[in-house]
C-alpha positions in Angstrom: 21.2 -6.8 -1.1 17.4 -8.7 -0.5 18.0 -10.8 2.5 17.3 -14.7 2.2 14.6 -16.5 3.9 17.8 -17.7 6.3 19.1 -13.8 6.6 15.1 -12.7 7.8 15.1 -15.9 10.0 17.8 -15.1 11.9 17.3 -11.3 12.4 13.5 -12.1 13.3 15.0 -14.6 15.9 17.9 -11.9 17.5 15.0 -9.4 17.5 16.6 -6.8 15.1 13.3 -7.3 12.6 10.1 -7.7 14.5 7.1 -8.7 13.0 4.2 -9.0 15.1 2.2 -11.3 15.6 4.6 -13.9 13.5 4.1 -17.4 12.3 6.7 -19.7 10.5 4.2 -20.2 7.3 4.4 -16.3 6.5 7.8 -17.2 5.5 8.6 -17.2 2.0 12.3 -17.7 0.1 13.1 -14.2 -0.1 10.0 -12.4 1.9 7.6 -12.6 4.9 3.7 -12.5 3.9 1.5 -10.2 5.5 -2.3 -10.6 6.1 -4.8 -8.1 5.9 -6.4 -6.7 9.0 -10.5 -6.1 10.1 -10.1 -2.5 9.6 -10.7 -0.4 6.3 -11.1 3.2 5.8 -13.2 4.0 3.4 -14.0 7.4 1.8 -16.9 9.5 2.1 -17.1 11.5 -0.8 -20.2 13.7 0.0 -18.6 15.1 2.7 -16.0 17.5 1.3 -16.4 19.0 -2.3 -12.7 18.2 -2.6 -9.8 16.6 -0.9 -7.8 19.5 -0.1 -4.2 18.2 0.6 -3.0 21.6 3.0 -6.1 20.8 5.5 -7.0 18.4 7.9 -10.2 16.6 6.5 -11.1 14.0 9.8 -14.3 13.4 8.1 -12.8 11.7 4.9 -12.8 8.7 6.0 -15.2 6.5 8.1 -13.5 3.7 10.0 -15.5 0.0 8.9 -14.9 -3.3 10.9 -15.5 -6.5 9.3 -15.6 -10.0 11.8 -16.7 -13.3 9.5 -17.9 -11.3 6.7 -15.9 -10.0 3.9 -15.1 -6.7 2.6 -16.3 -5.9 -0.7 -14.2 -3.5 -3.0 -15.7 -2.3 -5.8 -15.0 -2.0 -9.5 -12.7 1.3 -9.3 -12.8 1.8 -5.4 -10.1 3.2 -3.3 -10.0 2.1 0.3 -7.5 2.2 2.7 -6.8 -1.2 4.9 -3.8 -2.2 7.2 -1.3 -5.2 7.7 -2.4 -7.8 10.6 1.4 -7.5 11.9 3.2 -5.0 13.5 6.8 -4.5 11.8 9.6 -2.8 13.5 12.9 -2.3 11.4 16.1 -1.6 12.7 18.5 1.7 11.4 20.3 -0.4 8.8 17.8 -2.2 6.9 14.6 -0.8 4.2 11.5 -2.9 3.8 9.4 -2.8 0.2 6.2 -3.9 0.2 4.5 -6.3 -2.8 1.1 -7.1 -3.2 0.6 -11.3 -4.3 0.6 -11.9 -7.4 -2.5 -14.2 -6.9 -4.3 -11.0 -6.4 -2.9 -8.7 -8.7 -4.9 -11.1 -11.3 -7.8 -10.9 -10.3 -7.5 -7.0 -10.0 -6.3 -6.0 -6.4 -3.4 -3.4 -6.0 -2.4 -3.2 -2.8 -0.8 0.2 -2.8 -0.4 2.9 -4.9 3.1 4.7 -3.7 3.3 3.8 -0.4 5.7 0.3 -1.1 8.9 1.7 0.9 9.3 1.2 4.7 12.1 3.4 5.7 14.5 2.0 8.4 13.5 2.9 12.4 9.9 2.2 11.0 7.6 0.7 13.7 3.8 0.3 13.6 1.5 -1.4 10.8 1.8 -0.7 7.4 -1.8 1.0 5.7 -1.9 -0.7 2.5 -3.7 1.5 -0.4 -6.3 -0.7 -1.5 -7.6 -0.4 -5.7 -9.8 -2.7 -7.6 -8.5 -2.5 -11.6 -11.2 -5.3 -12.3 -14.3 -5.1 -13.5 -16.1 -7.2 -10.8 -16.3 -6.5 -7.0 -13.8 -8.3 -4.9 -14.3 -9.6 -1.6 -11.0 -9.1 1.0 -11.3 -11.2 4.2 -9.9 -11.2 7.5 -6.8 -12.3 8.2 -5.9 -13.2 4.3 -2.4 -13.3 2.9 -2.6 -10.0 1.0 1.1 -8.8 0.1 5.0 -9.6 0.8 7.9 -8.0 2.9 10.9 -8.2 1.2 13.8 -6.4 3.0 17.1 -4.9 2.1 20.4 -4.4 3.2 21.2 -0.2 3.8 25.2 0.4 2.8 25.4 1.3 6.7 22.7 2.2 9.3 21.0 5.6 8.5 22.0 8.3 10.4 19.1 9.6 11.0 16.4 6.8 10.8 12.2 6.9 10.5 11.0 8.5 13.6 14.1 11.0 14.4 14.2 14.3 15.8 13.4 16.9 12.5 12.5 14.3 9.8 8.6 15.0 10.2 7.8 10.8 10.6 3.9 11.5 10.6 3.0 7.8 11.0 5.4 6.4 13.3 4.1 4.0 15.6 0.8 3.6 13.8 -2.5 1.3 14.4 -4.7 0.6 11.6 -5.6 2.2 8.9 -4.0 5.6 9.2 -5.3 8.3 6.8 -3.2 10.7 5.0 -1.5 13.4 7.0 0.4 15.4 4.5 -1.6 18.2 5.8 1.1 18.6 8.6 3.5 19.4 5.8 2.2 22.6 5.4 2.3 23.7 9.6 
């Protein structure tokens, strides 16, 4: 079951969904908006003459900072960016993550498979940034950029994100985080 813009308000108030920080106008009839953070990571691609997915490649990525200006994605670009808020979910509830669809028309995906927040999650959420347009974009601080919607588990999970054994390699994460499915092969 998708909770109700009177379901999320009540569980943000009790404290079982935190969203962080929170204002009242994120809130939408069946979903919370989230903004875009200052932080992108953006790929190098003459580093490495391939991404090797069984290796840990720290020099992928290069970590940019934007203030006042905007971030430009180009035609074709893949960068990764992160949600202003901090979300914590409790054991018994999933998040899914939606771009605008304000944005989606002018060309900007917002992720590419990385849409479900399991329950026990807790950090921000790195969005997987595309341009499907054929102009550059520009991506500002602070801007609403997708949509939490959140649903109802049957029961709480038994074993939530973050547990003992599960391998949760972003829990608790700040920023932009880039892909660890390296670890998957330790």
């Amino acid at each position: 079951m998708v909770l109700s813009d009177r379901t999320i308000r009540r569980l943000l108030g009790e404290g079982r969904i935190e969203i962080d920080p929170y204002e009242e106008s994120l809130m939408q009839p069946s979903s919370v908006d989230v903004r875009v953070d200052r932080y992108f990571r953006v790929f190098r691609n003459s580093r490495y003459p391939f991404i090797d997915v069984k290796a840990e490649q720290e020099e992928l990525t290069e970590l940019v900072e934007i203030d006042d200006e905007p971030f430009i994605l180009h035609p074709g670009e893949f960068v990764l960016g992160s949600t202003l808020e901090r979300v914590r979910l409790p054991d018994d509830l999933v998040a899914r993550l939606e771009g605008k669809s304000s944005l989606g028309r002018l060309g900007l995906l917002i992720h590419s498979t990385a849409g479900f927040i399991d329950p026990g999650w807790d950090g921000h959420v790195t969005l997987e940034l595309s341009n499907v347009a054929n102009l550059p974009i520009t991506i500002y601080y602070g801007m609403k950029i997708g949509q939490l919607s959140f649903v109802q588990l049957s029961e709480p999970a038994e074993k939530p994100y973050g547990s003992g054994g599960l391998g949760s390699k972003y829990q608790g994460q700040k920023g932009p985080t880039p892909s660890r499915y390296w670890k998957n092969f330790e």
